[in-house]
LUMNU-886515 format. One record per residue (C-alpha): residue number from 1; x, y, z. Coordinates in steps of 0.2 Angstrom, whole numbers, plus 5000, padded with zeros to 4 digits. Layout:
BEGIN
[pt NUM,[X,Y,Z]]
...
END
This chain:
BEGIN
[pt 1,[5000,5000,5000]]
[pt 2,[5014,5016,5003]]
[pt 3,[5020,5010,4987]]
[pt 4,[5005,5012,4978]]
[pt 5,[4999,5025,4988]]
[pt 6,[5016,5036,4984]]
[pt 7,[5015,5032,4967]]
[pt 8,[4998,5036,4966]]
[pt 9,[5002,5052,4974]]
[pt 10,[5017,5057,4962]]
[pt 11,[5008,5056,4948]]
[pt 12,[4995,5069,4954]]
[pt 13,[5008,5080,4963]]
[pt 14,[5014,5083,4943]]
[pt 15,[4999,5083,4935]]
[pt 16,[4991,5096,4945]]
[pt 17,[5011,5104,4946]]
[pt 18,[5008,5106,4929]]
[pt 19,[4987,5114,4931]]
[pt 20,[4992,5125,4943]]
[pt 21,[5007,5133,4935]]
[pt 22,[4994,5139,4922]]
[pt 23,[4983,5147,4936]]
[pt 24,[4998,5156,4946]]
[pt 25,[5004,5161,4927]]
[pt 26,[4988,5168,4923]]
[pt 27,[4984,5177,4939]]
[pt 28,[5001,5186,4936]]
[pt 29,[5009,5186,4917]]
[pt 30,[4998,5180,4906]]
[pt 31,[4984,5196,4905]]
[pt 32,[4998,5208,4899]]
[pt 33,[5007,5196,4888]]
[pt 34,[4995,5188,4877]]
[pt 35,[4978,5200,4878]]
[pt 36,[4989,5217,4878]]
[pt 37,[4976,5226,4869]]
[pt 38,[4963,5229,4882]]
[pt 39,[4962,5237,4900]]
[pt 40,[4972,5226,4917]]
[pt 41,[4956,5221,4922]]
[pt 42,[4949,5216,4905]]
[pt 43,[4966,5206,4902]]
[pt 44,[4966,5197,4917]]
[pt 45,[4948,5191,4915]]
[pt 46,[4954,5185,4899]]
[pt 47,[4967,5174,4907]]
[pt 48,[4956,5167,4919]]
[pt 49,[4944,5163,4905]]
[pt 50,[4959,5153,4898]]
[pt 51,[4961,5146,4915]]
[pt 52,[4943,5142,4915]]
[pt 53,[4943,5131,4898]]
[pt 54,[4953,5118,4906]]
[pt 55,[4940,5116,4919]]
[pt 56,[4925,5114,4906]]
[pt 57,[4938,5099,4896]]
[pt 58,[4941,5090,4913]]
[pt 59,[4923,5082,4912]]
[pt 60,[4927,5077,4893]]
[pt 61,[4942,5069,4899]]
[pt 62,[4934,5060,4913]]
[pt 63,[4921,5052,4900]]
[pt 64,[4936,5049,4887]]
[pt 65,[4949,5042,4900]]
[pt 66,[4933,5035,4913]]
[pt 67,[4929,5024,4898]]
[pt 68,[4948,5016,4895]]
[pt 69,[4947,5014,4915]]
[pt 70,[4930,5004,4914]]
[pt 71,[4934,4996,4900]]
[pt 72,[4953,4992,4899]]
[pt 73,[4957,4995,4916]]
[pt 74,[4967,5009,4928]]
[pt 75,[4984,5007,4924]]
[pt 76,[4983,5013,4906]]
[pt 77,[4974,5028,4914]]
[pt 78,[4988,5032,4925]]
[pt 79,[5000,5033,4909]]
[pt 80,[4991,5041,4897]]
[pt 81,[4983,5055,4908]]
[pt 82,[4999,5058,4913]]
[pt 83,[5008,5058,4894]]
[pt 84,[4995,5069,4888]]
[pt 85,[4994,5083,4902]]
[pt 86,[5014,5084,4903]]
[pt 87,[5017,5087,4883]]
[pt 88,[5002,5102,4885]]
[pt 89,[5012,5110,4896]]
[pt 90,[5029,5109,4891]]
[pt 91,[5019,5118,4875]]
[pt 92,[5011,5132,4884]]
[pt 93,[5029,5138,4891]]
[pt 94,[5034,5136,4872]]
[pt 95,[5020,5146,4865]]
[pt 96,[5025,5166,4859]]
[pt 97,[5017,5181,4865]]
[pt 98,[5004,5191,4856]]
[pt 99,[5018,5202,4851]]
[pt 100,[5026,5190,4843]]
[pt 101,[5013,5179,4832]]
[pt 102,[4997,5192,4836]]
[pt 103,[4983,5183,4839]]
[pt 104,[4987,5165,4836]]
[pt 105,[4994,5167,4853]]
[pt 106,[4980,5168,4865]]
[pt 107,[4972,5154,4852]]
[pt 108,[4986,5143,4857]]
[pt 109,[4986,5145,4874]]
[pt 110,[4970,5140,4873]]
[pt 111,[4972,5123,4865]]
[pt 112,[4985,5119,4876]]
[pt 113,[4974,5123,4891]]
[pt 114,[4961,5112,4885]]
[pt 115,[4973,5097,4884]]
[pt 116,[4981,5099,4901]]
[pt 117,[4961,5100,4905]]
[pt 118,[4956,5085,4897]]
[pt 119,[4972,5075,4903]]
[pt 120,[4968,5081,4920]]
[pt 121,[4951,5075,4920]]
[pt 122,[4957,5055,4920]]
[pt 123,[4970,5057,4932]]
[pt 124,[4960,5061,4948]]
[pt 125,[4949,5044,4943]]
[pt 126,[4965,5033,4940]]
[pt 127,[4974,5038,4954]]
[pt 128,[4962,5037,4967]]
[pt 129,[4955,5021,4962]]
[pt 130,[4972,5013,4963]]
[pt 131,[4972,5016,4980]]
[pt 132,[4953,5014,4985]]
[pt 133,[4952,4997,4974]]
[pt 134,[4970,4991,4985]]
[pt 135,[4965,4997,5002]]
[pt 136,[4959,4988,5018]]
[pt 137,[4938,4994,5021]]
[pt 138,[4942,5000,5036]]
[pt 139,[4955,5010,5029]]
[pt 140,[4951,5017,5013]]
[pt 141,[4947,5034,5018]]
[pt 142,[4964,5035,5024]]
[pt 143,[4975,5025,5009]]
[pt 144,[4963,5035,4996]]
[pt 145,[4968,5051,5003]]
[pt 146,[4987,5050,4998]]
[pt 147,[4980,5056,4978]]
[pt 148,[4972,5068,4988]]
[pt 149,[4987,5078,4994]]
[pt 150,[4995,5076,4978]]
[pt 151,[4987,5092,4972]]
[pt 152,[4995,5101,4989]]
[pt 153,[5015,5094,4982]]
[pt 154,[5010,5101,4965]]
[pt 155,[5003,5117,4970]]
[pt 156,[5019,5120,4983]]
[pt 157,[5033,5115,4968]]
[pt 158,[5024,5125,4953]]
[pt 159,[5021,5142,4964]]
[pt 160,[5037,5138,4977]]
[pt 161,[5048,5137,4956]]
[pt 162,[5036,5155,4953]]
[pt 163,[5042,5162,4968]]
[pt 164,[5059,5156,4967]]
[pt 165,[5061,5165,4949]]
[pt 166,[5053,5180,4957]]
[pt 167,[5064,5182,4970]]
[pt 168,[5077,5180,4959]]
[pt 169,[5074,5188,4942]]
[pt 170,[5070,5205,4939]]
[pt 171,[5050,5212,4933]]
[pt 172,[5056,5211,4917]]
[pt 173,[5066,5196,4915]]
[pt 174,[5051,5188,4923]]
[pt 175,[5041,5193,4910]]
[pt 176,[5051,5188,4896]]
[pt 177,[5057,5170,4901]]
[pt 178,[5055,5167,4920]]
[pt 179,[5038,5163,4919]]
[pt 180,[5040,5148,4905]]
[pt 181,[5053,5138,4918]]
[pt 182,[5038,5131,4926]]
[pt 183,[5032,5123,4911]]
[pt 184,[5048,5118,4905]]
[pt 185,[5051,5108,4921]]
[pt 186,[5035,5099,4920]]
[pt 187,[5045,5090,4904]]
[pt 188,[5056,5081,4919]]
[pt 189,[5043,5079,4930]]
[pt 190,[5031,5069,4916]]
[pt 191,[5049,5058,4914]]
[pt 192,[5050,5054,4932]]
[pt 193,[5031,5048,4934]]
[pt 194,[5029,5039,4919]]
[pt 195,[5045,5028,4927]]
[pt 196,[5035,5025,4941]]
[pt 197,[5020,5021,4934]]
[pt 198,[5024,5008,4923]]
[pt 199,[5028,4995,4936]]
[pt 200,[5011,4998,4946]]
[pt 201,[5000,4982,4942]]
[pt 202,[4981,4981,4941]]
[pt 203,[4968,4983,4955]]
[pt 204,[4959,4966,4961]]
[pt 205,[4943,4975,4958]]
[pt 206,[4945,4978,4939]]
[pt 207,[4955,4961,4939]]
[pt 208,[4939,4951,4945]]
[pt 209,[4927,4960,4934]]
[pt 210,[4939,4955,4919]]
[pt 211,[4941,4937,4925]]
[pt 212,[4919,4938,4928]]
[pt 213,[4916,4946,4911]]
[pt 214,[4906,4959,4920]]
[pt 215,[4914,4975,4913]]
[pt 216,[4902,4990,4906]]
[pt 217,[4904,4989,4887]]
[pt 218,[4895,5009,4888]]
[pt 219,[4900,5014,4905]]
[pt 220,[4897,5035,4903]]
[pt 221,[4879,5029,4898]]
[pt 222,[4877,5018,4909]]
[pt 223,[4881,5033,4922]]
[pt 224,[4868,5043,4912]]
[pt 225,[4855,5031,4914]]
[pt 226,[4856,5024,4929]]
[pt 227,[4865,5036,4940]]
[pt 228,[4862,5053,4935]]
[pt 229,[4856,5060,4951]]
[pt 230,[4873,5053,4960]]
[pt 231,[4882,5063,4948]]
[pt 232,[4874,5079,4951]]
[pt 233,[4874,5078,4969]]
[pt 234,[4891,5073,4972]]
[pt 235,[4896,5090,4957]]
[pt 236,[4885,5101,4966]]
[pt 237,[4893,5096,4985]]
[pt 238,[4911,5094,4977]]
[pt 239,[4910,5113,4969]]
[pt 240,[4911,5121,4985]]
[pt 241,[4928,5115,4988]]
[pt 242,[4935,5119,4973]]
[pt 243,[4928,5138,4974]]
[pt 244,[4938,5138,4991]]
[pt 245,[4953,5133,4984]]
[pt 246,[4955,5144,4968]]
[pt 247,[4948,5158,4976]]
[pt 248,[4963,5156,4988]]
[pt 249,[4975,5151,4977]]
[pt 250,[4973,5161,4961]]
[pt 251,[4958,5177,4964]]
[pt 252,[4966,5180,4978]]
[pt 253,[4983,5183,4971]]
[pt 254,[4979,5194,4956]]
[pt 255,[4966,5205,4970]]
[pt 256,[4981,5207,4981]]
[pt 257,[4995,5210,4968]]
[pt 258,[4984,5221,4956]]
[pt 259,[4970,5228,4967]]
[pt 260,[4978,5230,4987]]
[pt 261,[4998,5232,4982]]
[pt 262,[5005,5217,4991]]
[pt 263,[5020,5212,4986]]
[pt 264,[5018,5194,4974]]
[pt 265,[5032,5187,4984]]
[pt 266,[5021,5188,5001]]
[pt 267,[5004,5184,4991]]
[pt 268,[5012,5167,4986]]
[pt 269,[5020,5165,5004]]
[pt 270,[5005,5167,5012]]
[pt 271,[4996,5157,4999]]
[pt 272,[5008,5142,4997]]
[pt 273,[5008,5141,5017]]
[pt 274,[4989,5139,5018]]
[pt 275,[4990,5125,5004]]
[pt 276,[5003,5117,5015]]
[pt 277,[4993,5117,5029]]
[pt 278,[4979,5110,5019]]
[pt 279,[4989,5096,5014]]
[pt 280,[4997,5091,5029]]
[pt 281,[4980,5091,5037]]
[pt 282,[4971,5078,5022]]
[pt 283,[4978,5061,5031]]
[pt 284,[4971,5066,5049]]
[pt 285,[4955,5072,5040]]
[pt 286,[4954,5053,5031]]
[pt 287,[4957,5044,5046]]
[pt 288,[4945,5053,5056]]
[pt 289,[4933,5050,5043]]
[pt 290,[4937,5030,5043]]
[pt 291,[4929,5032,5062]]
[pt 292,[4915,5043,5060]]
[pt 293,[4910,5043,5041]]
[pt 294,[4913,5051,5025]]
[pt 295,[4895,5061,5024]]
[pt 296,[4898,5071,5042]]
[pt 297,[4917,5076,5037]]
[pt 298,[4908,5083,5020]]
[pt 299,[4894,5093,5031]]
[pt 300,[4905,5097,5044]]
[pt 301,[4916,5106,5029]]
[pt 302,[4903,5115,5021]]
[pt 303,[4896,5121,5035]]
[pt 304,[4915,5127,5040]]
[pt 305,[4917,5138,5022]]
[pt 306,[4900,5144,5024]]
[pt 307,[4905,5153,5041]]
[pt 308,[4921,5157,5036]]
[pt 309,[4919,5168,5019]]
[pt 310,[4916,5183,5025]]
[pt 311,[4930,5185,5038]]
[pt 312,[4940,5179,5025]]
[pt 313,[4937,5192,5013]]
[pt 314,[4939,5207,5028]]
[pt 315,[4955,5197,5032]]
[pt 316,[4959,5199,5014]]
[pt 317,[4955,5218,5012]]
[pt 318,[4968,5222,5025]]
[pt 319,[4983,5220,5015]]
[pt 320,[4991,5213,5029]]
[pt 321,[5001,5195,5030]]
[pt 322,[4998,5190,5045]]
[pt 323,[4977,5192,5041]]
[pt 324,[4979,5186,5027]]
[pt 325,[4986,5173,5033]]
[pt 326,[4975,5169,5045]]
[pt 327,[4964,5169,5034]]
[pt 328,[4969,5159,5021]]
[pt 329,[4975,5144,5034]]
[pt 330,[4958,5143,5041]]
[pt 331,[4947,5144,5023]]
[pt 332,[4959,5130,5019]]
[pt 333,[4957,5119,5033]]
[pt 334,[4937,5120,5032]]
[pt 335,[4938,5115,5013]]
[pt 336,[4949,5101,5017]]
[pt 337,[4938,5093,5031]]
[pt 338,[4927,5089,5014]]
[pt 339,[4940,5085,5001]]
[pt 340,[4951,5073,5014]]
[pt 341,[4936,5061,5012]]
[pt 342,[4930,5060,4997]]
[pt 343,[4943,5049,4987]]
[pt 344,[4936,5035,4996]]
[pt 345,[4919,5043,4997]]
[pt 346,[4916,5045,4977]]
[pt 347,[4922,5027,4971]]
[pt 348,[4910,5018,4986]]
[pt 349,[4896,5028,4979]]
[pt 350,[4897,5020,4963]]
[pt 351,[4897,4997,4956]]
[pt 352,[4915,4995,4950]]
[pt 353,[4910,4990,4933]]
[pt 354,[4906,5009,4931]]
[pt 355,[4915,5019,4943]]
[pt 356,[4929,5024,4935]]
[pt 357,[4918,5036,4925]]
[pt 358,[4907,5040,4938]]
[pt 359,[4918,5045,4950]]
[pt 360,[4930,5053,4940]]
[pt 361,[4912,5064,4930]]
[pt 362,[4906,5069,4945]]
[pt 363,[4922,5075,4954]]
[pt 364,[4928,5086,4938]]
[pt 365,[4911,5091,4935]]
[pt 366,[4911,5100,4951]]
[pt 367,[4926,5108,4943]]
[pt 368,[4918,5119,4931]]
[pt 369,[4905,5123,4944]]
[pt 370,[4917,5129,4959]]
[pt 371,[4934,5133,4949]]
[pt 372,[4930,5138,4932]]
[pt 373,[4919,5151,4938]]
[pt 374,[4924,5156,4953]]
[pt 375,[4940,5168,4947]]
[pt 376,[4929,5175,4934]]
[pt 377,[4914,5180,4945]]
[pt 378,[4923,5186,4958]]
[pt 379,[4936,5198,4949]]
[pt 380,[4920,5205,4939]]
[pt 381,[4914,5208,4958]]
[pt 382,[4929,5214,4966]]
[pt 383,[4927,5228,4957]]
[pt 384,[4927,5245,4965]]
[pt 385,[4938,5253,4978]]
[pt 386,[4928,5243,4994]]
[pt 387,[4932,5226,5002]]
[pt 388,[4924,5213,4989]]
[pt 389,[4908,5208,4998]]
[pt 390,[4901,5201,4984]]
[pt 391,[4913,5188,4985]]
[pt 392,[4911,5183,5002]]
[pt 393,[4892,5182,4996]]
[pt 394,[4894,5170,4981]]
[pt 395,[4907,5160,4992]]
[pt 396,[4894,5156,5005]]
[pt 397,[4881,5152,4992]]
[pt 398,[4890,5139,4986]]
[pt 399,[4895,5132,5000]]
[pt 400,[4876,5130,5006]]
[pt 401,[4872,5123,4990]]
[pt 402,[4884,5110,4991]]
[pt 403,[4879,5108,5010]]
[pt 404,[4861,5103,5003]]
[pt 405,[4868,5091,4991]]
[pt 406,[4878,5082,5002]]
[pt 407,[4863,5081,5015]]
[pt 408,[4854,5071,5001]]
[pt 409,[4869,5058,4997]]
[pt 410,[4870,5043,5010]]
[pt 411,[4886,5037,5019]]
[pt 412,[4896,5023,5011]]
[pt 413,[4909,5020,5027]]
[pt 414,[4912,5001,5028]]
[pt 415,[4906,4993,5042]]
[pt 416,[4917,4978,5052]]
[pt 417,[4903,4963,5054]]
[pt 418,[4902,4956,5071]]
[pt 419,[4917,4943,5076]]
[pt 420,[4926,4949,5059]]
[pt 421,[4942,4955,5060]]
[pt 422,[4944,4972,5050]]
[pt 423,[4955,4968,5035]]
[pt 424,[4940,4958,5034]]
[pt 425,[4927,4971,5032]]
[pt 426,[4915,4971,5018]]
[pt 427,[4921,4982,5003]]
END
């Protein structure tokens, strides 16, 4: 198990390396660089609109790479996903600038976002299900969670090699070359976690339904048919966490940069500490949810964000690191109380013959819900001289939506039967 669960782990530590260099390249280069002939605000909602494509691909590749999982099986999903996402973003740190090729540049940018999206969109599927499908029942929560903090690695390398480059490197040689080293690395990082994931063998779930002859031949439309609700309800409750999470990481970052005058070198300390925080706080989260259930951590964590959003966004306003800090840690940890849980959550709600693609839908679904439009709404909102109240509004609106969706989903913990020992607990 640690060696599937690290692998597991690596491979989304580089996959979302590579999604969020895009989002930290956006909230700070890419508006000038490739949309230079409309206003700062107008350019930056431009780059989080490329931002936000890779979102809306993310569901496509859950359907495309959810199919090859049903159907062939999780490994080649591992190693494609991975193929795929890492050659998009070796690309995008290759691609000139509008004042270089004009207009083919933002067109570019935007193919290459929708690759990394649609890569992106098998990965989270694959990887957690080779943990989940491996893991003990009474212990799932906590094995499946490893996949989980990969996204934290990812976040910490793409924006710790941004900060690095902007410590380093003047404005301007940041804007000229610095920013395109965090894509080029992703070329190295592709290398390292196709080496690993080319020895990682099957899952005795997918094995059993080969040897039973029991595997979807139409597994997206047999999502479609027979478990369309599942699907909306897990999006809807999954969406609050990925508004948290983007709003933290990447509105918040242009806002405080652009808008309050912080320094881009505090922003992404404070930032990258909050993330940190988040992740080391995902296996104690799992664990707890192995005891007491994966549907109370989920209400427990909406319930958190929705509390939490407007002292966030005064927090915000004051310019201040140590607020903002604060700030950040806590919105964070409340996000994470949901999100620690549901990689063993998502795959019990759904039979094995399907759930690669069901799982995998209704977790990048929520995607576009809570991260594709959440930097766009609230840096249209954010508009003005005054603290961004309309932020803290949308934010806790989403969170009670997703709060009502998870109070309609049921709990899926394993239970140990009587006299049963727990390795022995029913799947």
């Amino acid at each position: 198990m640690f060696r599937l669960a690290a692998a597991s782990m690596t491979g989304t530590a580089i996959e979302f390396y590579d999604f969020f260099a895009y989002g930290t390249a956006a909230a700070l280069v890419l508006g000038p660089l490739f949309f230079p002939t409309v206003s700062p605000l107008l350019g930056t909602l431009a780059a989080f609109g490329t931002f936000g494509v890779g979102f809306i691909a993310r569901p496509l590749g859950s359907v495309l790479f959810g199919h090859i999982g049903d159907r062939l099986g999780r490994r080649p999903v591992l190693i494609s996903s991975l193929l795929l996402t890492g050659v998009a973003t070796v690309a995008v740190g290759l691609v000139p600038t509008y004042q270089d090729i004009g207009i083919a540049a933002p067109v570019l940018l935007l193919v290459l976002r929708f690759l990394q999206g649609l890569g992106l969109g098998g990965e989270w599927g694959g990887a957690v299900l080779l943990t989940a499908e491996h893991a003990p029942a009474h212990r799932r929560a906590l094995w499946a969670s490893f996949p989980q903090v990969g996204p934290t690695v990812g976040f910490l390398l793409a924006n710790g090699i941004t900060l690095g480059l902007s410590t380093a490197l003047t404005d301007a040689q940041f804007l000229s070359w610095g920013w395109r080293v965090p894509f080029w690395a992703a070329g190295v990082l592709a290398a390292v976690g196709l080496l690993l994931r080319t020895q990682l063998t099957e899952t005795p779930d997918f094995r059993e339904l080969t040897a039973n002859e029991t595997r979807s031949s139409q597994p997206f439309a047999e999502v479609i048919r027979g478990h369309w609700r599942l699907v909306l309800l897990t999006a809807g409750g999954l969406s609050m966490g990925y508004a948290v999470f983007y709003t933290v990481t990447t509105w918040s970052l242009a806002y405080g940069t652009e808008r309050l005058g912080v320094d881009r070198t505090v922003m992404l300390g404070c930032i990258m500490v909050s993330v940190a925080a988040s992740g080391a706080a995902t296996p104690l989260v799992a664990l707890i949810g192995d005891r007491v259930g994966r549907r109370p951590m989920c209400l427990a964590g909406c319930t958190a964000v929705a509390l939490w959003m407007f002292p966030l966004i005064g927090l915000l306003r004051t310019g201040r690191p140590a607020l903002m800090l604060l700030a950040f840690v806590v919105a964070m940890l409340a996000f994470i109380t949901a999100f620690g849980v549901v990689g063993a959550y998502l795959p019990e709600l759904y039979d094995a013959r399907v759930r690669c693609t069901g799982a995998a839908v209704g977790y990048n679904l929520a995607g576009v819900l809570g991260g594709a439009v959440t930097p766009l709404v609230a840096t249209a909102t954010a508009r003005g001289d005054g603290p961004p109240w309309g932020v803290a509004v949308y934010l806790t609106g989403v969170a009670l939506v997703s709060l009502a969706c998870f109070l309609m989903l049921p709990e899926t913990r394993p239970r140990v039967a009587v006299g049963a020992t727990p390795d022995a607990a029913p799947a």
